[in-house]
N, CA, C and O atoms as a MOPAC input file, in Angstrom:
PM7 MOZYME 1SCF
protein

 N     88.11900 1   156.78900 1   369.52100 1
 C     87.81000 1   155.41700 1   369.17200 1
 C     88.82700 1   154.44700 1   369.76000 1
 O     88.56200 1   153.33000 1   370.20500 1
 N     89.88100 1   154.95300 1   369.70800 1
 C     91.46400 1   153.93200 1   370.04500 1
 C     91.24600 1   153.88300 1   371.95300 1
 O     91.66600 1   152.90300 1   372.56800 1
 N     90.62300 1   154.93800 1   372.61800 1
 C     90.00200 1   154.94400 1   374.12600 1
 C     89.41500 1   153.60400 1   374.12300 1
 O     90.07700 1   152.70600 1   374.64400 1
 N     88.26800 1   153.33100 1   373.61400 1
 C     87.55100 1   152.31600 1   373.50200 1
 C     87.66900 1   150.97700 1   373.17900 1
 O     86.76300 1   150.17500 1   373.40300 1
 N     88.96800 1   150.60900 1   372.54900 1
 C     89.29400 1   149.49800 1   371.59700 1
 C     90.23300 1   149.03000 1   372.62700 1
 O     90.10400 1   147.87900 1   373.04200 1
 N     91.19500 1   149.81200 1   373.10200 1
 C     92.15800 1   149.38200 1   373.87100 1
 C     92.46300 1   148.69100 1   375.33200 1
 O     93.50500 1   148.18800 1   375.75300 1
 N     90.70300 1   148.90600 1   376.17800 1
 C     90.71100 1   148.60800 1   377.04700 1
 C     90.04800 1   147.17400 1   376.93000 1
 O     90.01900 1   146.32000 1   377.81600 1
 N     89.39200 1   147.06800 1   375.33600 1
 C     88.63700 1   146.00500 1   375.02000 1
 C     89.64000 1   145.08100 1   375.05200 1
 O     89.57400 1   144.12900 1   375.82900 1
 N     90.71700 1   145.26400 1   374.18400 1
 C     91.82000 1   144.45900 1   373.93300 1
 C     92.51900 1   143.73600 1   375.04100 1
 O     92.88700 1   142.56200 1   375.02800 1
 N     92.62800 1   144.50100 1   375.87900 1
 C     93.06300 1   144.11600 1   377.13700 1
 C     92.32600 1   143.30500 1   378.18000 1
 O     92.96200 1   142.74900 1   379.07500 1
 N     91.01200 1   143.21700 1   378.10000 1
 C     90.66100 1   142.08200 1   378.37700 1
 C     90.14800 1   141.29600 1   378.04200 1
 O     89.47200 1   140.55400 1   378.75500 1
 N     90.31900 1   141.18300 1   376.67800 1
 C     90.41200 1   139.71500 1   375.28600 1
 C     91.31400 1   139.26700 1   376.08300 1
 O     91.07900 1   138.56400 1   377.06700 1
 N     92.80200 1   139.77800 1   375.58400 1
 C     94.13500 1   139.43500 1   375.92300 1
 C     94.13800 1   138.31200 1   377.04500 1
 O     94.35500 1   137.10900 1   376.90100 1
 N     93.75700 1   139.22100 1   378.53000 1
 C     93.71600 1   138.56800 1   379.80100 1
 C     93.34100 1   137.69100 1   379.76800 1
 O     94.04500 1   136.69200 1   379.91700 1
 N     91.95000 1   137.63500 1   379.53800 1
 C     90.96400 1   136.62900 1   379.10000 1
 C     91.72000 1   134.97100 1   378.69100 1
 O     91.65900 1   133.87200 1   379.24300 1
 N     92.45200 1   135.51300 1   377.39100 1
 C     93.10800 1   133.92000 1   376.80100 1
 C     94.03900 1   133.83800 1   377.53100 1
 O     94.02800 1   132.83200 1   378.23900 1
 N     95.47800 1   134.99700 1   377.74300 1
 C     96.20900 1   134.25300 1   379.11100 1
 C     95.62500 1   133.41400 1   380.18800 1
 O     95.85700 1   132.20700 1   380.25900 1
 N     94.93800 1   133.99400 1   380.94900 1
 C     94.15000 1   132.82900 1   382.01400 1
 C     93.51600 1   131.89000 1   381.42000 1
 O     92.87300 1   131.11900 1   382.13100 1
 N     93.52200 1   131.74600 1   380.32400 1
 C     92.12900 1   130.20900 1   379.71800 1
 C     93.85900 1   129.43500 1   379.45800 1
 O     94.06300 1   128.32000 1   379.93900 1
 N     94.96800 1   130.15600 1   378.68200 1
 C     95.83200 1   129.03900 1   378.43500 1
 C     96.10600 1   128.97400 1   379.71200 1
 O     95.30700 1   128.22900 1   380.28000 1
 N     97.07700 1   129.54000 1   380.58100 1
 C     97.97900 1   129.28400 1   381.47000 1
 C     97.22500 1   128.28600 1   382.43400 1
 O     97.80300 1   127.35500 1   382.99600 1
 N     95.52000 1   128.64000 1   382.61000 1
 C     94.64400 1   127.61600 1   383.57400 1
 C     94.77900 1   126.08700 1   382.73800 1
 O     94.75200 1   125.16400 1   383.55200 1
 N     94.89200 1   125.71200 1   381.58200 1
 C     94.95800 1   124.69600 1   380.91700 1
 C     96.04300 1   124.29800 1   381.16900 1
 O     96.17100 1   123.43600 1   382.03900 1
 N     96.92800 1   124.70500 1   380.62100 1
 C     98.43300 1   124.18400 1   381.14700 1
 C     98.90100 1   123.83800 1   381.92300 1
 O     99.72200 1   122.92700 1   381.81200 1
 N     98.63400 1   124.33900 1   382.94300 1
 C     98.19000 1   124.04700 1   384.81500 1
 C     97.79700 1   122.74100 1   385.25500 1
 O     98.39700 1   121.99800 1   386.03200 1
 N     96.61000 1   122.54100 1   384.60200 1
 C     95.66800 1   121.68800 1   384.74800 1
 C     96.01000 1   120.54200 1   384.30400 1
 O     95.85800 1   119.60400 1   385.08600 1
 N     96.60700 1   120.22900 1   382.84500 1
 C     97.11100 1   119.34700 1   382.16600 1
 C     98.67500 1   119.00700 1   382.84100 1
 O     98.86700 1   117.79300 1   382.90200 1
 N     99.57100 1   119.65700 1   383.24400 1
 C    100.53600 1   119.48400 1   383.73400 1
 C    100.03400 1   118.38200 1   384.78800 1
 O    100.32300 1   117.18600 1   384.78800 1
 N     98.99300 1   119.26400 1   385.92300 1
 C     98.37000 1   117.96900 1   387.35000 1
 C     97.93900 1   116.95900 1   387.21700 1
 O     97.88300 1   116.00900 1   387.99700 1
 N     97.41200 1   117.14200 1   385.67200 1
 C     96.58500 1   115.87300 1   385.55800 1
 C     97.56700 1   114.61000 1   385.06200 1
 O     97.34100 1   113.43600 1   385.35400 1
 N     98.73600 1   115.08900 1   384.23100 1
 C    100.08700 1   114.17700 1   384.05200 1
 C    100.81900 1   113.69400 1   385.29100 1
 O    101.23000 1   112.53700 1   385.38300 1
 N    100.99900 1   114.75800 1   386.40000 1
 C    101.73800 1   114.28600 1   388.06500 1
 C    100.63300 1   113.35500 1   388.75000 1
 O    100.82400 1   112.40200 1   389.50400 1
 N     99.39500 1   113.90000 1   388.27500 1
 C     98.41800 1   112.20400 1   389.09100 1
 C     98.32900 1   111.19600 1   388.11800 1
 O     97.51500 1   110.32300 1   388.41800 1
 N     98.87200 1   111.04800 1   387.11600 1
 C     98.95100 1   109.93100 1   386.71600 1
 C    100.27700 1   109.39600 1   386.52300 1
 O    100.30600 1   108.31600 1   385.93400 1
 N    101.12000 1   109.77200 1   386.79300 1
 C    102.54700 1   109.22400 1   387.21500 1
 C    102.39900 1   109.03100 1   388.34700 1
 O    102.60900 1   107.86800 1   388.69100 1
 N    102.08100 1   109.79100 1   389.18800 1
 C    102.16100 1   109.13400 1   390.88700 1
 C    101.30700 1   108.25700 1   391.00300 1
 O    102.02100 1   107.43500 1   391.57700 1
 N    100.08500 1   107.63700 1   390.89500 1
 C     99.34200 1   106.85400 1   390.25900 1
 C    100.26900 1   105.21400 1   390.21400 1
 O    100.64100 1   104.29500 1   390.94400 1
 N    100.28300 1   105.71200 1   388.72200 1
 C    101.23600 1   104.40400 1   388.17000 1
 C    102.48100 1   103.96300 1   388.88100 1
 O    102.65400 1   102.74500 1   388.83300 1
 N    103.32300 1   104.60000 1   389.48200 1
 C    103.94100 1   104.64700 1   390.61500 1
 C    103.53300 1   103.65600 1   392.04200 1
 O    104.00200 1   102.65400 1   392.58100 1
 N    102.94500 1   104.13400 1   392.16000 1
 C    101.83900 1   103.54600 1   393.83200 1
 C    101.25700 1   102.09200 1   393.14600 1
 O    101.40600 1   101.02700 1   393.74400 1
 N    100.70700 1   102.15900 1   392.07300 1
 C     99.93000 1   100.85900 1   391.71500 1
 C    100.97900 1    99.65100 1   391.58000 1
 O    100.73900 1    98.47500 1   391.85300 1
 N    102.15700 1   100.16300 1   391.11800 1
 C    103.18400 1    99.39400 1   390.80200 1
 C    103.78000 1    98.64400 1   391.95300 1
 O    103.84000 1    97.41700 1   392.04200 1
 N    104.31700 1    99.73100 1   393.03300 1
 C    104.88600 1    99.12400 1   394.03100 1
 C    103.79000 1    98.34100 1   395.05800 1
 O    104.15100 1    97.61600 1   395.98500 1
 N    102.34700 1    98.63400 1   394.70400 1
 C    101.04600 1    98.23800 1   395.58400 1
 C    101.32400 1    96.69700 1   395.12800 1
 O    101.47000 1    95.78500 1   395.94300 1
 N    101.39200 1    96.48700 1   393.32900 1
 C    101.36700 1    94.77500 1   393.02900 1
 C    103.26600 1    94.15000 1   393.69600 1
 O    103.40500 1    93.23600 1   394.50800 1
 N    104.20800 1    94.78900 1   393.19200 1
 C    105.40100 1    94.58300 1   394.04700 1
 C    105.22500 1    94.15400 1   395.58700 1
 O    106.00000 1    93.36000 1   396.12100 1
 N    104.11300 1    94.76200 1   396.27100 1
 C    104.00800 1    94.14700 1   397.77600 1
 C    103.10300 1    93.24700 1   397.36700 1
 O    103.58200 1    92.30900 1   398.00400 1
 N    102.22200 1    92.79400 1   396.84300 1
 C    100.99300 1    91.61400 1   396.51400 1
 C    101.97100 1    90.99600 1   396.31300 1
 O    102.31300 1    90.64200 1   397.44100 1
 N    102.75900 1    90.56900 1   395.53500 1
 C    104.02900 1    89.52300 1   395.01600 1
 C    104.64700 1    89.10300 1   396.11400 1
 O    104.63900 1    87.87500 1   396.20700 1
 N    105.31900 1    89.80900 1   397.20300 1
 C    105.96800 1    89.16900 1   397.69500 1
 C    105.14000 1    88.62600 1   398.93400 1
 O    105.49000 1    87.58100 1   399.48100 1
 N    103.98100 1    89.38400 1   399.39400 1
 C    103.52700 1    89.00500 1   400.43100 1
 C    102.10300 1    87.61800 1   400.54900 1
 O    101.82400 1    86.61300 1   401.20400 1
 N    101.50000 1    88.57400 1   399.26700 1
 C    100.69100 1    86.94800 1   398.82800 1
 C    101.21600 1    85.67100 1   398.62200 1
 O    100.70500 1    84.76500 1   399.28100 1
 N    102.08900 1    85.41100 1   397.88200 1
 C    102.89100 1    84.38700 1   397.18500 1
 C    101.82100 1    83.94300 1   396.55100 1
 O    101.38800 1    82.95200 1   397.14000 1
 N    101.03700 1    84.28800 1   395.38700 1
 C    100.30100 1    83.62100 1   394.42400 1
 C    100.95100 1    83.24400 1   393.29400 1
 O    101.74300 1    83.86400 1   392.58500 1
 N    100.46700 1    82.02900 1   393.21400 1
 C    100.67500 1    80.97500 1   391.67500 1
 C    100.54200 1    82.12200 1   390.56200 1
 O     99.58100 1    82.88400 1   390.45400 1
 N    101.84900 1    82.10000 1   389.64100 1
 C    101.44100 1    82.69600 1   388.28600 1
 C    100.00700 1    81.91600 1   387.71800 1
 O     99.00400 1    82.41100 1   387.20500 1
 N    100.26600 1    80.82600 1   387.95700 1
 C     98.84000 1    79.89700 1   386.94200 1
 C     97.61200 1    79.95800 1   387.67800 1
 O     96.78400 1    79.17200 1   387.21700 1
 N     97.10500 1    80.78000 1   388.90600 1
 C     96.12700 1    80.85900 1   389.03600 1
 C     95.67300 1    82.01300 1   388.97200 1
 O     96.35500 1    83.02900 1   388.84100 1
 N     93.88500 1    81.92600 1   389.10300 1
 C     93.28300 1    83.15700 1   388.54700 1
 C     93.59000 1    84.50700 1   389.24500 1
 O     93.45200 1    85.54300 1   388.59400 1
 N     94.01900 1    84.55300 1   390.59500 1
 C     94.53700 1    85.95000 1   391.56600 1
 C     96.30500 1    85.90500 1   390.56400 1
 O     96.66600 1    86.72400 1   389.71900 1
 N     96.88400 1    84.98500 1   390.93800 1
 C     98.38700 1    85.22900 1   389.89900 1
 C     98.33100 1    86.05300 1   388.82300 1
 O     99.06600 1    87.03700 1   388.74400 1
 N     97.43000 1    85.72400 1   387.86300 1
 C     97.27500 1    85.83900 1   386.49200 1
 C     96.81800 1    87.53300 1   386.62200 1
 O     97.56500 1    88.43100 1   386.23400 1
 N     95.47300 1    87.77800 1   387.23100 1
 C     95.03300 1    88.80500 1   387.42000 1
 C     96.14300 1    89.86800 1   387.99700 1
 O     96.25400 1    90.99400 1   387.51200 1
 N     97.03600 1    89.34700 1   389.19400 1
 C     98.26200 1    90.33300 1   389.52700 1
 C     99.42800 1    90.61600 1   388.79800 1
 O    100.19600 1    91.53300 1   389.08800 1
 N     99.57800 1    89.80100 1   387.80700 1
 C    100.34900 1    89.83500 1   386.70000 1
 C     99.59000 1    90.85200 1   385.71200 1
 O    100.42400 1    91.65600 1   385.29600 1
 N     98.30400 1    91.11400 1   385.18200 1
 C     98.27800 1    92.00300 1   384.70300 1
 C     98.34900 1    92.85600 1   385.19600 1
 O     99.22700 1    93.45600 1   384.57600 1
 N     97.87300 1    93.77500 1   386.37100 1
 C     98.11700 1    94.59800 1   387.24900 1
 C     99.24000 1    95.06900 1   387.46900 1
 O     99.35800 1    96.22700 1   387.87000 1
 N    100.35700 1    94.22000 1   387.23900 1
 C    101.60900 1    94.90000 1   387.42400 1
 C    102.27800 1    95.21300 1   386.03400 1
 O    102.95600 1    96.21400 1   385.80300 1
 N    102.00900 1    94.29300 1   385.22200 1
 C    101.72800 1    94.78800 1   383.64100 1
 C    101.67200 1    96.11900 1   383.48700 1
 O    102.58300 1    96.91600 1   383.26500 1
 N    100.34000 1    96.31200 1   383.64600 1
 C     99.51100 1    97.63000 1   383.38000 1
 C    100.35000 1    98.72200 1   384.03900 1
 O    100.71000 1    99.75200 1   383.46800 1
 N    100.61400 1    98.39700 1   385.26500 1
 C    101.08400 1    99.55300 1   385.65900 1
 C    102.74900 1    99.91100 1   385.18800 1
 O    103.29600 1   101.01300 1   385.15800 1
 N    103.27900 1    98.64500 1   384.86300 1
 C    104.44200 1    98.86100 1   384.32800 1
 C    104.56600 1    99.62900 1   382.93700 1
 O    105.63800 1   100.20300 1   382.74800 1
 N    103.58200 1    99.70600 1   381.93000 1
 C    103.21200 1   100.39000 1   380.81300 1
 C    102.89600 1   101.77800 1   381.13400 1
 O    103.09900 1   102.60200 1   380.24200 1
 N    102.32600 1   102.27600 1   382.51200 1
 C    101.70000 1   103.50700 1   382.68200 1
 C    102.91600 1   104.25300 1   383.08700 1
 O    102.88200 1   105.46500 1   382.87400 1
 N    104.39200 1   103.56800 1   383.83800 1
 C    105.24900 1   104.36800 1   384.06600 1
 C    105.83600 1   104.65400 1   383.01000 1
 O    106.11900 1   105.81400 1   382.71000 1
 N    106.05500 1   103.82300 1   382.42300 1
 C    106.97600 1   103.74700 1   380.73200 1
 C    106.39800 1   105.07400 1   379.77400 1
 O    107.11000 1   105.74000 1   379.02200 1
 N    104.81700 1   105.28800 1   380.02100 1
 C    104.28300 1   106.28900 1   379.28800 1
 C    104.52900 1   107.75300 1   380.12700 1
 O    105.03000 1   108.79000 1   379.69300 1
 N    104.08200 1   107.50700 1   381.26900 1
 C    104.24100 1   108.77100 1   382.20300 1
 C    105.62300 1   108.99300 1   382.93500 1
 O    106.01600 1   110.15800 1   383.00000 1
 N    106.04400 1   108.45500 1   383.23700 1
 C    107.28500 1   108.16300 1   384.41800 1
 C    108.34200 1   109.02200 1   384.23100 1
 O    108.59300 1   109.04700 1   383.02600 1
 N    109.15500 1   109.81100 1   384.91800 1
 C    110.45900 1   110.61400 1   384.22800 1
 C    110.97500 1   110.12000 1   383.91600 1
 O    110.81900 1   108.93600 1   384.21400 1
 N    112.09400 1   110.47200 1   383.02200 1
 C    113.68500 1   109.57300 1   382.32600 1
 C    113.95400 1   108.98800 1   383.48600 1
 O    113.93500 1   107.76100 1   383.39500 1
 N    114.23200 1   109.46100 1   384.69700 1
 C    115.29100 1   109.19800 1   385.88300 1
 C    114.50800 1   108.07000 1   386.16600 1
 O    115.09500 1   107.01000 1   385.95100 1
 N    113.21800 1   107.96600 1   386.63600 1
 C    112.56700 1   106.29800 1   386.77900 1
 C    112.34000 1   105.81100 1   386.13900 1
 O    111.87500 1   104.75000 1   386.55400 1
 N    112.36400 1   105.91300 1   384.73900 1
 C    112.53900 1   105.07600 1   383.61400 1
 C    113.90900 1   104.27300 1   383.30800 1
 O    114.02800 1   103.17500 1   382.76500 1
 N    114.85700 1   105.09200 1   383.78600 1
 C    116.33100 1   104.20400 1   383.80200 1
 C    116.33400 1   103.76200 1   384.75600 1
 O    117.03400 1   102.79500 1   384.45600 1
 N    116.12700 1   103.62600 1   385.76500 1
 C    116.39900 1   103.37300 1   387.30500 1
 C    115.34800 1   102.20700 1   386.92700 1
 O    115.83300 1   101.07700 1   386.87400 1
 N    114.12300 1   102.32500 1   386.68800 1
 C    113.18800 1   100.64200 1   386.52100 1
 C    114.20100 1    99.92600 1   385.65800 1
 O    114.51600 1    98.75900 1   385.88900 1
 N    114.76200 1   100.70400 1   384.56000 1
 C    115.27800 1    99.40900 1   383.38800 1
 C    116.34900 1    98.75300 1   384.27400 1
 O    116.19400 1    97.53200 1   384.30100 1
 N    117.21500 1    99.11600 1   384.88700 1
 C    118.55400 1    98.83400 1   385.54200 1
 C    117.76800 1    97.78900 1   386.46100 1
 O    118.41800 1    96.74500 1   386.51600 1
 N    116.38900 1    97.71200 1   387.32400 1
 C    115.77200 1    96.97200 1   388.03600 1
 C    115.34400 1    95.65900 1   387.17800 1
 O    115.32500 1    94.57700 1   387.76400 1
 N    115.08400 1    95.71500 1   386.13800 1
 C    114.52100 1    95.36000 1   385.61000 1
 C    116.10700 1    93.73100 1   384.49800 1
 O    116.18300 1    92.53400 1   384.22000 1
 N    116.94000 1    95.09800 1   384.36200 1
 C    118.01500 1    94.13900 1   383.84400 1
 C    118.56500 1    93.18200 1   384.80300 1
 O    119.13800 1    92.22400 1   384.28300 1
 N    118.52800 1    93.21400 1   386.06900 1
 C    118.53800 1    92.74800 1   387.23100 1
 C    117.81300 1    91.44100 1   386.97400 1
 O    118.41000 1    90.36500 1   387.00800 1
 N    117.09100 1    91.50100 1   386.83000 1
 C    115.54400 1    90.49900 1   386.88300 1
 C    114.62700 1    90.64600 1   388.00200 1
 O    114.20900 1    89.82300 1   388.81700 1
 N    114.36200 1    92.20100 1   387.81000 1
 C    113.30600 1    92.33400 1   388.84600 1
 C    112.82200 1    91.49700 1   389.78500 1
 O    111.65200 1    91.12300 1   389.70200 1
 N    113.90200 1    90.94100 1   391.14400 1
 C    113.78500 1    90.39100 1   392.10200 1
 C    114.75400 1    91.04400 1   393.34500 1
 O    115.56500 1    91.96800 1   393.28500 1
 N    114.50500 1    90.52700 1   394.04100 1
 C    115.06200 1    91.16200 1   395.40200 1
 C    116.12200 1    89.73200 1   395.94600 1
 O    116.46600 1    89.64100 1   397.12500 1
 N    116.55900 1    88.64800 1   394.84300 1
 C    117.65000 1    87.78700 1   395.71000 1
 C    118.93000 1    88.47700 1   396.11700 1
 O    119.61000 1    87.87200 1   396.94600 1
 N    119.27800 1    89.38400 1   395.77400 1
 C    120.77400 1    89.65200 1   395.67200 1
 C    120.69600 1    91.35000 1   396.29400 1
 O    119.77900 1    92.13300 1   396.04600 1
 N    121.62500 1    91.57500 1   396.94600 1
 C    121.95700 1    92.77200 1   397.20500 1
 C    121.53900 1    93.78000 1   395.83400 1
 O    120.58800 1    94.56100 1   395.87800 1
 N    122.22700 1    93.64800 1   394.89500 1
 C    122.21400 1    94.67300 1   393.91500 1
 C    120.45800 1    94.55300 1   393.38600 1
 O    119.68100 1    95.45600 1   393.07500 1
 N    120.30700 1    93.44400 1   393.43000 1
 C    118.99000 1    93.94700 1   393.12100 1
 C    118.54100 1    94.56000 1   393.50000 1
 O    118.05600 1    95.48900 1   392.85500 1
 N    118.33900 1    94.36200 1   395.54200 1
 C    117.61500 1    95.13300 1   396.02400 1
 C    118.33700 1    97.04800 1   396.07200 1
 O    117.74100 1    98.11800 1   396.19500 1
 N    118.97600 1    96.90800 1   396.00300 1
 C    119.51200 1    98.43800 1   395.78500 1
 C    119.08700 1    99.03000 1   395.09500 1
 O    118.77900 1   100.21300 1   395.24200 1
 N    118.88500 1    98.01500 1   393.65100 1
 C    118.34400 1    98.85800 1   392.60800 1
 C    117.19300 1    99.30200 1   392.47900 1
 O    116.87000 1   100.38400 1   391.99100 1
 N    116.17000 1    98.05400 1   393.13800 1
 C    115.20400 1    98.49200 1   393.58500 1
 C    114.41400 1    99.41700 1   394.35100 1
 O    113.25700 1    99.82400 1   394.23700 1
 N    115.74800 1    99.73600 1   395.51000 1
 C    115.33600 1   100.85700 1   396.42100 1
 C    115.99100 1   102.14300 1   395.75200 1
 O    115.86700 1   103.22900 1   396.31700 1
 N    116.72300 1   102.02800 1   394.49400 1
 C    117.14100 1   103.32800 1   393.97300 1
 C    115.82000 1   103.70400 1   393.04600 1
 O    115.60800 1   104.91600 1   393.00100 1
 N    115.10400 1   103.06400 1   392.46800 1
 C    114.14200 1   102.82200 1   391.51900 1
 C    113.16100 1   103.60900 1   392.41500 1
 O    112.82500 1   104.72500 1   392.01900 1
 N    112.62400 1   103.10500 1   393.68400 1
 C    111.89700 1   103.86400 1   394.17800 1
 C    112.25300 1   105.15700 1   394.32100 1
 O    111.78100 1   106.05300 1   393.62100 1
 N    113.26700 1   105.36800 1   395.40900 1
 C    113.46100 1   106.63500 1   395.73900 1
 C    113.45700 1   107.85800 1   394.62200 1
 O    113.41900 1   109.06800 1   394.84700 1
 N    113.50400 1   107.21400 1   393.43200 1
 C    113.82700 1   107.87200 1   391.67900 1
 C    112.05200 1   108.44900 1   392.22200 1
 O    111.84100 1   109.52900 1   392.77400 1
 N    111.03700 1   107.46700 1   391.90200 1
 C    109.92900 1   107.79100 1   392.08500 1
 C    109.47700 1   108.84200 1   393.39200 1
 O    109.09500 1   110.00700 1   393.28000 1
 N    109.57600 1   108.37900 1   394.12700 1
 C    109.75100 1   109.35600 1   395.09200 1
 C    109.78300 1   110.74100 1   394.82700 1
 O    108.78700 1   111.44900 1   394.97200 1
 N    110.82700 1   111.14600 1   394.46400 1
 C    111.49400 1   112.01100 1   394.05000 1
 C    110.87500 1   113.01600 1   393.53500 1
 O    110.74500 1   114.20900 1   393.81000 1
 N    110.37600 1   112.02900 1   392.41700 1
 C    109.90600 1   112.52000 1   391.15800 1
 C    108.08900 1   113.32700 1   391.45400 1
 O    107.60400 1   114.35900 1   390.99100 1
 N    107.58800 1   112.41200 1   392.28900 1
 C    106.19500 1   112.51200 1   392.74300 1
 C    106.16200 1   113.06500 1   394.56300 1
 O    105.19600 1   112.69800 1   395.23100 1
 N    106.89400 1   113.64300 1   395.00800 1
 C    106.95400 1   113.95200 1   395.90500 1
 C    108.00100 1   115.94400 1   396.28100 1
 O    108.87500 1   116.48100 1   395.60000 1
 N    107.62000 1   116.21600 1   397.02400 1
 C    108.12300 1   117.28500 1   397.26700 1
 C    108.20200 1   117.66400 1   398.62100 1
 O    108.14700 1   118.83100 1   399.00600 1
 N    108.32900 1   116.68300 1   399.33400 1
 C    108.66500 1   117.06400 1   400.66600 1
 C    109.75200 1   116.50000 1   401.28300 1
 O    109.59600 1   115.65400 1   402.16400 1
 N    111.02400 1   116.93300 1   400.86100 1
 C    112.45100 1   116.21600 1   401.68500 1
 C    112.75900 1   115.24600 1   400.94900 1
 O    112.21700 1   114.54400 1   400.09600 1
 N    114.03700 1   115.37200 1   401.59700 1
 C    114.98300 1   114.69300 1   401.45100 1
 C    115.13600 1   113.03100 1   402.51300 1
 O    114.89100 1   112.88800 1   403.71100 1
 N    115.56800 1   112.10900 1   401.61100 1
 C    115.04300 1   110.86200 1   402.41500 1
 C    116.54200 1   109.77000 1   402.09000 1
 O    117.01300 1   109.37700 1   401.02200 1
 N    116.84400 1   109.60600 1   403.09300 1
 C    118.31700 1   108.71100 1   402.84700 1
 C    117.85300 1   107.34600 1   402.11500 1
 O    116.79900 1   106.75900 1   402.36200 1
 N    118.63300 1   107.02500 1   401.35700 1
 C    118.67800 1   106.13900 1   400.04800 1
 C    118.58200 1   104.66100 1   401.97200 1
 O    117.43100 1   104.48200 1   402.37100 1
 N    119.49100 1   104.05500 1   402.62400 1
 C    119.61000 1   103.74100 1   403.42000 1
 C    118.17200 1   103.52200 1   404.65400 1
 O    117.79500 1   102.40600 1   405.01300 1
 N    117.62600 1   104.66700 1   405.08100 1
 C    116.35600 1   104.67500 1   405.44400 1
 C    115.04000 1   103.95800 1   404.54400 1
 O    114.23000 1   103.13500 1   404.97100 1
 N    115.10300 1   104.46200 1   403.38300 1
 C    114.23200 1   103.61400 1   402.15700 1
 C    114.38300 1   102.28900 1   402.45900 1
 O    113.59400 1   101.56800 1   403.07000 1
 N    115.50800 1   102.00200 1   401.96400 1
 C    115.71000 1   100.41800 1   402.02600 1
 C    115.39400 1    99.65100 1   403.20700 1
 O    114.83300 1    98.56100 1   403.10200 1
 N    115.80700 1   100.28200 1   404.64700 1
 C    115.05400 1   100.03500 1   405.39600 1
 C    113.78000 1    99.60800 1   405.96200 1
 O    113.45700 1    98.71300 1   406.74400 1
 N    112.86000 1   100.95200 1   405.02900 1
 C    111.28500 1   100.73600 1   405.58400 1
 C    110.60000 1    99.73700 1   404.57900 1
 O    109.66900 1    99.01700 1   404.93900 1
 N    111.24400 1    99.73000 1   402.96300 1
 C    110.61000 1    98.68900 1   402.13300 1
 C    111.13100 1    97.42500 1   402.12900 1
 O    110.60200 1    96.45800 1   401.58100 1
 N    112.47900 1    97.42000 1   402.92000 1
 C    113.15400 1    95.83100 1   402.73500 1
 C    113.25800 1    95.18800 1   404.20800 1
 O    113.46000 1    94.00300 1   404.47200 1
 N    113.09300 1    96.12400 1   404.99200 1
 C    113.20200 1    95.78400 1   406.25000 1
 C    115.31600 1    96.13400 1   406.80800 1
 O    116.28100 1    96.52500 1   406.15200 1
 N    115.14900 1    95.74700 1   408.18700 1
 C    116.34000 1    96.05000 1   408.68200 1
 C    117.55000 1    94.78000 1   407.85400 1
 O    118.59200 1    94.99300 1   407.23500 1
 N    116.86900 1    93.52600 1   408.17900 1
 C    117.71700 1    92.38100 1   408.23600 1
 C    117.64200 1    92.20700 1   406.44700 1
 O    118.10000 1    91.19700 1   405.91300 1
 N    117.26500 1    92.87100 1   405.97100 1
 C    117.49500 1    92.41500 1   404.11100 1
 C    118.49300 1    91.88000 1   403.89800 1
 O    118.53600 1    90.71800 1   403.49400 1
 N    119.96700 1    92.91200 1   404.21500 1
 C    121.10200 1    92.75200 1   403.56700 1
 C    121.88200 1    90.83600 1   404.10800 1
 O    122.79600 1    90.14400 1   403.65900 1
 N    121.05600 1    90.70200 1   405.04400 1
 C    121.64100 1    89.61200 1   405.30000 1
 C    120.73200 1    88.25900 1   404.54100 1
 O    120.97900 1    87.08500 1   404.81800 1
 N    119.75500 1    88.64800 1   403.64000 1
 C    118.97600 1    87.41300 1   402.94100 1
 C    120.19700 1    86.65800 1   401.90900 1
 O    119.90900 1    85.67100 1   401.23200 1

């Protein structure tokens, strides 16, 4: 009888290992696309801001203001510690790019993200700042 029971058992067993570990899996990816996500949407309204120059008081302003809202809430929920401190430090700044330190912080903020949502290399803090601030930043 114990012939019979035991091989049953064993693939019950299997059975729920692969149903959890496939869940866990799954739920883990489905948390990294929505941090990388919120991530991208964020820095997507960060370039609308500086490159549009829309009126807070009009209806595209208003609308990009929530947008960056929103996405600022989705990192806060999803986001690692490390870009969660790295935004606040951006953020104590006054999330602008007048001043050197801002922008540093800003390009540390990213690269945090980066980081975090990425897995391919290593990327000089210096190069970043580069491709999002341009060459001539440091001299604004």
């Amino acid at each position: 009888m114990t012939a019979t029971i035991l091989p049953f058992l064993g693939v019950i067993i299997g059975a729920l290992l692969q149903y959890y570990f496939t869940r866990h899996l799954d739920r883990q990816k489905h948390h990294r696309e929505l941090r990388a996500l919120a991530y991208a949407d964020y820095l997507k309204c960060v370039s609308e801001h500086a490159n549009l120059k829309k009126s807070r008081e009009s209806a595209e302003g208003r609308e990009l203001g929530f947008r960056t809202a929103d996405a600022k809430c989705r990192i806060c929920l999803y986001g690692a510690p490390v870009v969660v401190s790295a935004f606040a430090a951006f953020e104590r700044l006054g999330a602008t790019m007048g001043t050197q330190e801002q922008r540093a912080a800003f390009t540390k903020m990213v690269l945090e993200m980066r980081n975090d949502s990425a897995y391919n290399g290593h990327v000089e803090l210096t190069e970043l700042e580069a491709v999002l601030l341009g060459y001539e930043a440091k001299a604004i």
